[in-house]
KEKE-3310 file (N, C-alpha, C; in steps of 0.2 Angstrom, whole numbers, plus 5000, padded with zeros to 4 digits):
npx = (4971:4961:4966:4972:4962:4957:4967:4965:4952:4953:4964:4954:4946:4952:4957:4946:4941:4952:4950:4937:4939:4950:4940:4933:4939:4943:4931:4928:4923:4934:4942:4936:4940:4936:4936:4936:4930:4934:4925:4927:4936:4953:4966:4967:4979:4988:4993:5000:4994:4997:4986:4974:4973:4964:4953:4958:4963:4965:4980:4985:4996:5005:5006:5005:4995:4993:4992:4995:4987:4980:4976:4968:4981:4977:4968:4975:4980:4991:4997:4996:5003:5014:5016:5028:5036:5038:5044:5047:5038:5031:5038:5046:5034:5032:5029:5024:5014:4997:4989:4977:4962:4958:4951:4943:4954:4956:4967:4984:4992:5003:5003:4993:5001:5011:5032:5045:5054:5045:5033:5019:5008:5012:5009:4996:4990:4981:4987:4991:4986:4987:4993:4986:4986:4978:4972:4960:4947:4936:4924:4923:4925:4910:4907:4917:4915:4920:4927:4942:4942:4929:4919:4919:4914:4924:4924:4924:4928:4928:4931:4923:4932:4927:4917:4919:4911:4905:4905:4911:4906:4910:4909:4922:4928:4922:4917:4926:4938:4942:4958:4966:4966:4971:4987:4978:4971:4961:4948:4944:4953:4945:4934:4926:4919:4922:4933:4941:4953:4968:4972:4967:4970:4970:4964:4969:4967:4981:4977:4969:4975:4983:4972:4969:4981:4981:4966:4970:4977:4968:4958:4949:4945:4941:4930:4926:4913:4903:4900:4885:4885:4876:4878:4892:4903:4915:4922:4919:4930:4931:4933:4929:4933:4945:4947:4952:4963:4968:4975:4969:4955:4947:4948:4942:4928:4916:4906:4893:4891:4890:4887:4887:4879:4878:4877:4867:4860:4865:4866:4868:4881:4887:4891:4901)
npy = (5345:5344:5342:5330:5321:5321:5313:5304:5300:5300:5289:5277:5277:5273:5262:5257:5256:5248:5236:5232:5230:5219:5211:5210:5203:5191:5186:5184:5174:5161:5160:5150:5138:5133:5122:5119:5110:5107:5102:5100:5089:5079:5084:5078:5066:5072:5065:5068:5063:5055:5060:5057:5072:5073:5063:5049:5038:5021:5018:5032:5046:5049:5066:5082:5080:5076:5076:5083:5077:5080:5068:5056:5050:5036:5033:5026:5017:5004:5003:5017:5032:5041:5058:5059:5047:5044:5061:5065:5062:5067:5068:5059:5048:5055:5055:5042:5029:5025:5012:5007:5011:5027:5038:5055:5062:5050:5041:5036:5020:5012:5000:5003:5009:5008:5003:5014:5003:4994:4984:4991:4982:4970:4970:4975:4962:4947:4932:4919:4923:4926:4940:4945:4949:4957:4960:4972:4981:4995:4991:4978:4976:4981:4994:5001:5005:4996:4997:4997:4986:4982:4966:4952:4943:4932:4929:4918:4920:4910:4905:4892:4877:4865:4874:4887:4899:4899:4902:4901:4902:4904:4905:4906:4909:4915:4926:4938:4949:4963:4971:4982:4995:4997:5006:5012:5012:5015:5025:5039:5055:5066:5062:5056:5040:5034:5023:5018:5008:4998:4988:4976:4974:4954:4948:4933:4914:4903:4891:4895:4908:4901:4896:4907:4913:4901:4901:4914:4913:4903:4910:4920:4934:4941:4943:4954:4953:4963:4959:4963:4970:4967:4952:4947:4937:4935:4925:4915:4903:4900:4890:4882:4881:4872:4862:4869:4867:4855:4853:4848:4851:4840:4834:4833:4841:4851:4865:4873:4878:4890:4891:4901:4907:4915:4928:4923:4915:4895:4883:4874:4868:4852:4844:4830)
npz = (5478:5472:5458:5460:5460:5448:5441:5445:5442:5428:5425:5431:5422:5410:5414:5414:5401:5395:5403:5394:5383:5382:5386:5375:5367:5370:5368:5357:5343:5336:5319:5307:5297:5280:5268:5250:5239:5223:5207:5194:5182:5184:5173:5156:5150:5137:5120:5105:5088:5071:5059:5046:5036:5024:5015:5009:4993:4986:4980:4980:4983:4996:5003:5006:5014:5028:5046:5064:5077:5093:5106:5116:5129:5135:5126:5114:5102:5098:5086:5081:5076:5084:5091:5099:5099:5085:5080:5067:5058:5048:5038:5034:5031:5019:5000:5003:4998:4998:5004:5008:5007:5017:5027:5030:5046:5051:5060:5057:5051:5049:5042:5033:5021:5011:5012:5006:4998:4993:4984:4974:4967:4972:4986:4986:4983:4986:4999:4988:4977:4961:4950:4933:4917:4905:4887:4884:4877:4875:4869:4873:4888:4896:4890:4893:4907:4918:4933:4946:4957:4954:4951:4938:4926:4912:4896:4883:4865:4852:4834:4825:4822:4814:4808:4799:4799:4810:4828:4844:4862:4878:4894:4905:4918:4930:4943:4946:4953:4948:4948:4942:4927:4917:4920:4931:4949:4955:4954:4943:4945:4943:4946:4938:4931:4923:4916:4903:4896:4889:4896:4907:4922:4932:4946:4951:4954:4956:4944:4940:4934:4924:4915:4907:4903:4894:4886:4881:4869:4862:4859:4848:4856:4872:4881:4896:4907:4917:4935:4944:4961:4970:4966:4970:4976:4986:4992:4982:4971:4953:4944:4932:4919:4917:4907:4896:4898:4894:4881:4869:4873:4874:4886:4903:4913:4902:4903:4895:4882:4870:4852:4839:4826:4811:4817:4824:4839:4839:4842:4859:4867:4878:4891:4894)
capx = (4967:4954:4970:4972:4956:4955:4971:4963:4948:4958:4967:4948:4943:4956:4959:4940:4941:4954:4947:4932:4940:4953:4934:4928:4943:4944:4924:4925:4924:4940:4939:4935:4943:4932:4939:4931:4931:4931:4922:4934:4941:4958:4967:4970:4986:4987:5000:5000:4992:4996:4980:4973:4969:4959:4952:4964:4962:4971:4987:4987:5004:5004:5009:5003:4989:4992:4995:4997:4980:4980:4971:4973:4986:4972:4966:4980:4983:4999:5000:4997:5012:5014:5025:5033:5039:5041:5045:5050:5035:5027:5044:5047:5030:5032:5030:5023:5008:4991:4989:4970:4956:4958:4945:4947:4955:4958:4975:4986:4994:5011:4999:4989:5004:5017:5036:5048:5055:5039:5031:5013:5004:5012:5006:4987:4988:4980:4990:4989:4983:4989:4988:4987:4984:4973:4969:4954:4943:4928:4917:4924:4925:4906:4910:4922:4911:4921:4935:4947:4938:4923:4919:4919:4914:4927:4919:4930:4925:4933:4928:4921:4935:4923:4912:4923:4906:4901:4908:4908:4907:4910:4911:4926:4929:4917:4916:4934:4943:4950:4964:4968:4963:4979:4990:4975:4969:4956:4940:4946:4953:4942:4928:4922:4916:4921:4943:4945:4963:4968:4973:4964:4974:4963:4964:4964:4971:4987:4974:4965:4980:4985:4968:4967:4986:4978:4962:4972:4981:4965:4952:4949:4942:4941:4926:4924:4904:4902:4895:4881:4889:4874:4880:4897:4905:4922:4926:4921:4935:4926:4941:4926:4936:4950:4947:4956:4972:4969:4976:4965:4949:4942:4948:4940:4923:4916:4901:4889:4895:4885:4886:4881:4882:4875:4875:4861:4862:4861:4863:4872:4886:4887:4893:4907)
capy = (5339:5343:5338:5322:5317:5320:5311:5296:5298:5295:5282:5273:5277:5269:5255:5252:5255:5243:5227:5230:5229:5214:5206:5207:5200:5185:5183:5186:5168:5158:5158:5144:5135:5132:5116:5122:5106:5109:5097:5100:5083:5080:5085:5071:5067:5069:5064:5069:5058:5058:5059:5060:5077:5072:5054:5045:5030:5015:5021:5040:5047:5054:5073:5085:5077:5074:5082:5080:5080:5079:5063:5054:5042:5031:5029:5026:5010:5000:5006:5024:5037:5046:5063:5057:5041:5050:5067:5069:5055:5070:5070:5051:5047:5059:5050:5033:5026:5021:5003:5004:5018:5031:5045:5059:5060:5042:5037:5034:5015:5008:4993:5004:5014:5006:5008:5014:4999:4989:4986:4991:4978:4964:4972:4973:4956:4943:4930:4914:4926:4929:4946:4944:4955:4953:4966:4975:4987:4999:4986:4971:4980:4984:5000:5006:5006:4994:5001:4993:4983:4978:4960:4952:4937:4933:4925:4918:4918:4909:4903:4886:4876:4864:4878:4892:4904:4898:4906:4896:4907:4900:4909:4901:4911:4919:4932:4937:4954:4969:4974:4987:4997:4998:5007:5017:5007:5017:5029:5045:5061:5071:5060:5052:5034:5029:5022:5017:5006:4992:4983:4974:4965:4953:4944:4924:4907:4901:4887:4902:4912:4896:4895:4915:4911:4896:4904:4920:4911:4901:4913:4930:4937:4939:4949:4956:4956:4967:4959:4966:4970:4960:4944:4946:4932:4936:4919:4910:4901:4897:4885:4878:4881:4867:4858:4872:4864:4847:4853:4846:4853:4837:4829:4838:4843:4855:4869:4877:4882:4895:4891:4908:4908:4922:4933:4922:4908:4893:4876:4875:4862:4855:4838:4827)
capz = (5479:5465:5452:5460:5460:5442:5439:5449:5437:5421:5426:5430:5418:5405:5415:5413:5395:5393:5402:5390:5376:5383:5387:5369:5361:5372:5367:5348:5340:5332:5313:5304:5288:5275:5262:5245:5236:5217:5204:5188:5180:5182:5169:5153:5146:5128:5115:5097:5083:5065:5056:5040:5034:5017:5013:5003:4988:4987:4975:4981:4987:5003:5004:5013:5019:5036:5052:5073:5082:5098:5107:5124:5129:5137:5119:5110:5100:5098:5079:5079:5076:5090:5088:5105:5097:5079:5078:5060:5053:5042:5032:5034:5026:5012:4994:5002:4994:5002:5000:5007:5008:5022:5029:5035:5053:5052:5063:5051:5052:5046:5037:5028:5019:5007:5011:5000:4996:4993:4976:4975:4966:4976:4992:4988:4982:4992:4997:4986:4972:4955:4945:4926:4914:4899:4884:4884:4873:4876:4868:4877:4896:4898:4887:4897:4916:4923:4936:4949:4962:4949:4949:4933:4923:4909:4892:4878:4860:4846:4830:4827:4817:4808:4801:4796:4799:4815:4833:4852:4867:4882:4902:4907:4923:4935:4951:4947:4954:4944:4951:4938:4923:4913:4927:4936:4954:4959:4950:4940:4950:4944:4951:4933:4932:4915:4913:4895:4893:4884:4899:4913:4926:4936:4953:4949:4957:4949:4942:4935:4928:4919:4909:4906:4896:4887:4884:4876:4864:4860:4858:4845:4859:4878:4885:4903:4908:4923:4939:4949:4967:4973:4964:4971:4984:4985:4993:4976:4966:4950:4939:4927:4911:4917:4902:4891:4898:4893:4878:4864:4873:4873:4894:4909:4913:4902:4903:4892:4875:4863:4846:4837:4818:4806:4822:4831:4844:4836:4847:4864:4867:4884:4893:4897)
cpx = (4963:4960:4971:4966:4953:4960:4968:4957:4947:4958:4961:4947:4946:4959:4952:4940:4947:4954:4943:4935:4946:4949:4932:4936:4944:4936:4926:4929:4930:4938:4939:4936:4940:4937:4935:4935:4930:4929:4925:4936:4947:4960:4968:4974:4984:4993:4997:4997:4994:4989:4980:4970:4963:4958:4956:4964:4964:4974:4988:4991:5003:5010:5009:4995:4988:4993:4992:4992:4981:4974:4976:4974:4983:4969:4971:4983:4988:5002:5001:5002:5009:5019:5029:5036:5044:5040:5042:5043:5033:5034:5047:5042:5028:5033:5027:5015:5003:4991:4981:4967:4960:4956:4950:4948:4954:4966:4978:4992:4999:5007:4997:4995:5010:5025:5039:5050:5050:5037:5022:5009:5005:5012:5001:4986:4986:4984:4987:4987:4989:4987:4991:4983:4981:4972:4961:4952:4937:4924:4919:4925:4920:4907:4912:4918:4914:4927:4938:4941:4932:4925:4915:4917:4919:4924:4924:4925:4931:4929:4929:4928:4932:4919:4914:4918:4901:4906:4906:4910:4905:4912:4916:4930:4922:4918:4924:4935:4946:4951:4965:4966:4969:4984:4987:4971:4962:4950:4947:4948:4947:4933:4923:4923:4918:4931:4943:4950:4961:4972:4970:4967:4970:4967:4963:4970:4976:4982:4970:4971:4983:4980:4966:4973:4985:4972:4964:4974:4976:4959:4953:4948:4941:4938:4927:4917:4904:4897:4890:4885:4884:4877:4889:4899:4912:4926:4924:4924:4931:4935:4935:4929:4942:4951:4951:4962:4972:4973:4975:4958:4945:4944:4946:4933:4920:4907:4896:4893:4892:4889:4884:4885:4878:4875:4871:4864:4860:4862:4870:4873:4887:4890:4899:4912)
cpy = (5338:5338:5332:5319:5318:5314:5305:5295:5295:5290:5275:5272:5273:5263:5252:5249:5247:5235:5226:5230:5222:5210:5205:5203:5193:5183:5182:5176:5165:5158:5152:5142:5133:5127:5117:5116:5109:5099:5098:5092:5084:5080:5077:5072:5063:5069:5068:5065:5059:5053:5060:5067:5079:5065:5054:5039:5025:5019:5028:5041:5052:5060:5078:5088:5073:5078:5080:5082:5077:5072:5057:5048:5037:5028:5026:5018:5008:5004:5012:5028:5039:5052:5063:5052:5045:5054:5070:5064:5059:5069:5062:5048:5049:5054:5042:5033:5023:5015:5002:5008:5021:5036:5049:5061:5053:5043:5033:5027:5013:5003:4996:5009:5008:5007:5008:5011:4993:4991:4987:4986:4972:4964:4971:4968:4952:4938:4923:4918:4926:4935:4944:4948:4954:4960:4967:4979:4989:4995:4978:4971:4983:4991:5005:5009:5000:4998:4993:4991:4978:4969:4959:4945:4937:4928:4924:4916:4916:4907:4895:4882:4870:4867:4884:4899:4904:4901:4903:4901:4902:4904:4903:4903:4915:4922:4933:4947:4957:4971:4980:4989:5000:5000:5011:5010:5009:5022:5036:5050:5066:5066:5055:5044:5031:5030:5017:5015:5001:4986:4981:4970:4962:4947:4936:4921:4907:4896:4890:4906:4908:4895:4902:4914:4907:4899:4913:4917:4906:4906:4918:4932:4936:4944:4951:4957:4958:4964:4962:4966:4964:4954:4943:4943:4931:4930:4912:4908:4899:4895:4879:4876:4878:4866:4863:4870:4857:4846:4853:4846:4847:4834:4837:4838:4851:4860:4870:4880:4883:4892:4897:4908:4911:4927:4931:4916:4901:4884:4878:4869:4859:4846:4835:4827)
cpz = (5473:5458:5454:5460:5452:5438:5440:5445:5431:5423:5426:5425:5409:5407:5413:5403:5392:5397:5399:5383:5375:5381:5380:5364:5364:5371:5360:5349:5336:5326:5311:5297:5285:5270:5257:5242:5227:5210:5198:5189:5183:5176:5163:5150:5142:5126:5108:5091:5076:5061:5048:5039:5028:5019:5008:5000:4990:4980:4976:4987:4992:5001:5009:5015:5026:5040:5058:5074:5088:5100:5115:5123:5131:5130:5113:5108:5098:5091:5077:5080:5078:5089:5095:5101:5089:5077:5071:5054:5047:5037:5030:5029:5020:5007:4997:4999:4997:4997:5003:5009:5015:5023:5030:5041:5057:5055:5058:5054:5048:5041:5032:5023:5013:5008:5006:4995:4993:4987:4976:4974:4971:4982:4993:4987:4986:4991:4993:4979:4968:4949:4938:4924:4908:4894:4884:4878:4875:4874:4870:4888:4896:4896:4891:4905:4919:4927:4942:4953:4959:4952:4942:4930:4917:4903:4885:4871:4856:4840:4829:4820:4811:4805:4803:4800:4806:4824:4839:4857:4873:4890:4906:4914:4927:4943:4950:4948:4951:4948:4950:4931:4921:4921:4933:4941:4956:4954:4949:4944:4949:4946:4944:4933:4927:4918:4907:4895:4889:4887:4906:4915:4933:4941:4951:4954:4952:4947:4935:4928:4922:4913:4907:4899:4893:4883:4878:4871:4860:4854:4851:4849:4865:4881:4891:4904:4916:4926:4943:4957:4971:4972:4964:4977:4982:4988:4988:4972:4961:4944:4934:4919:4912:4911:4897:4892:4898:4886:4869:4865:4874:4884:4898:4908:4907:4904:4898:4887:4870:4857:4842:4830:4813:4811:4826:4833:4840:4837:4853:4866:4875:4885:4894:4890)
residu = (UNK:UNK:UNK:UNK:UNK:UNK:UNK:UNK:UNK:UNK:UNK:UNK:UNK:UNK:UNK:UNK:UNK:UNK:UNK:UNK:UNK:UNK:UNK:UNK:UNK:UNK:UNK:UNK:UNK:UNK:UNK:UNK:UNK:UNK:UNK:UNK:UNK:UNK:UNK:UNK:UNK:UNK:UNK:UNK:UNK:UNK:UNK:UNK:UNK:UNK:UNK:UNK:UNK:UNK:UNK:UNK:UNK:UNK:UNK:UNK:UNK:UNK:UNK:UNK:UNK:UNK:UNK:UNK:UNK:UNK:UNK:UNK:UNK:UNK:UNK:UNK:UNK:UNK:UNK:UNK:UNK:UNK:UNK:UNK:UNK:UNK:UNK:UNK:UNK:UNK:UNK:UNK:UNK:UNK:UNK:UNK:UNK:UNK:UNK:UNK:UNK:UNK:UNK:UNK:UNK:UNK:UNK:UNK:UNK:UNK:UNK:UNK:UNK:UNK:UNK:UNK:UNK:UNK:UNK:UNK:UNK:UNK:UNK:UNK:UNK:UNK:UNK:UNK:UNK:UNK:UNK:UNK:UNK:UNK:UNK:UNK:UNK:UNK:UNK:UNK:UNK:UNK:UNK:UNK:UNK:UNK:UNK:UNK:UNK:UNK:UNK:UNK:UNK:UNK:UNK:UNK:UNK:UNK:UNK:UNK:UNK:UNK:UNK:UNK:UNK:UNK:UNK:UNK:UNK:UNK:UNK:UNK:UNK:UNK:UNK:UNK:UNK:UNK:UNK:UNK:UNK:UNK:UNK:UNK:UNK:UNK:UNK:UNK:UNK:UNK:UNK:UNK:UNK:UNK:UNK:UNK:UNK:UNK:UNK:UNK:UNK:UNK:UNK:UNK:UNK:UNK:UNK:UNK:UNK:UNK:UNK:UNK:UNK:UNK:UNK:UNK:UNK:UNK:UNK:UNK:UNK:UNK:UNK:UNK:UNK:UNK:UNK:UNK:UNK:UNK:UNK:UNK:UNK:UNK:UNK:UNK:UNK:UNK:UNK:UNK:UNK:UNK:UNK:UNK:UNK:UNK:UNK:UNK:UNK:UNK:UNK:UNK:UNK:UNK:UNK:UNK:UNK:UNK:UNK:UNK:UNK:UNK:UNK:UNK:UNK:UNK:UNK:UNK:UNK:UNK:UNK:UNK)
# end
């Protein structure tokens, strides 16, 4: 008797345990899913850029001075080489020629470059422009402090042919464009100010280039006066020295003509 009433105790006793442990699992709470939003950009899609790795003149050969910078394709302008588009550009623009200033990590553009078949001078030319060349000296080129870009006045001297001892100076162009200082475009490599040649070739009108070859063949001598950067208006034609293509000097408008004889000024010629 006593064994079964221990057996019947168990058994209570582990039925009871196990409807409370039934009862807490049908209480405990359902979990709950948490959406963790995060605030991170989306990603930006990049391309490639070829860039300038130096600043580069006008006339200096590209070498290996460029290289692929990363930059997003939302930015990305119609002209810029892309290394999706071209691969192989470092090896393509090897040997070309800047045809106009470039920083550095400037986007390098097809315009501002020369290709291999293009001639340099007849590239920076503007159009309608004629380049001529003219000789120079240290003491007729602002001794030697003019460079490319300079603006210049051009001033013709000859000797007077009724008095043998007398000299007529006359500025027969004004606000005119060097081009070049023999074959250098741009300021010294090594950074110096001064280009010394024997030849200046200058930015004119064909109306101009025509009275630069009258005027050479006229004059001894054909100065360069170096203008101030203030007193430069790069959209002034100045064609005053017509008259040297009238042939006999005397038809067209002229200007102001020094007179200078024993080395001083000594009347000034002017009128129709």
């Amino acid at each position: 008797m006593s064994t079964r009433m221990i057996i019947l105790g168990v058994a209570v006793l582990a039925a009871g345990g196990a409807g409370y442990l039934a009862m807490n699992m049908v209480n405990q709470p359902a979990p709950v899913s948490v959406e963790v939003q995060s605030d991170a950009p989306p990603p930006i899609a990049l391309d490639q850029v070829l860039v300038a790795d130096e600043s580069m003149s006008v006339g200096q050969r590209v070498e290996r001075n460029l290289r692929w910078q990363d930059w997003p394709t939302r930015s990305l302008a119609p002209d810029f080489i892309t290394k999706s588009a071209r691969p192989d550009a470092l090896e393509e623009l090897a040997a070309r020629i800047v045809r106009s200033p470039i920083v550095e990590g400037e986007p390098i553009r097809p315009i501002k470059l020369l290709g291999a078949d293009q001639s340099f001078m007849s590239s920076i030319l503007p159009s309608g422009k004629r380049a001529v060349a003219t000789q120079i000296a240290a003491d007729t080129s602002a001794g030697g402090f003019i460079l490319p870009n300079d603006y210049v006045d051009v001033i013709m001297t000859r000797r007077d042919q009724g008095d043998g001892d007398s000299f007529l100076t006359e500025t027969i162009m004004e606000n005119i464009r060097v081009l070049a200082i023999d074959q250098t475009v741009r300021e010294a490599e090594d950074g110096s100010l001064v280009i010394v040649g024997q030849t200046a070739t200058l930015e004119l009108s064909p109306r101009q280039a025509e009275i630069i070859v009258v005027a050479q063949q006229m004059s001894d001598r054909l100065t360069l006066a170096l203008r101030s950067v203030q007193d430069v208006d790069s959209a002034q034609i100045d064609e005053s020295a017509s008259h040297l293509l009238s042939g006999d000097g005397s038809g067209g408008q002229r200007g102001v003509v020094n007179v200078i004889k024993g080395g001083a000024l000594a009347v000034q010629q002017g009128g129709d």
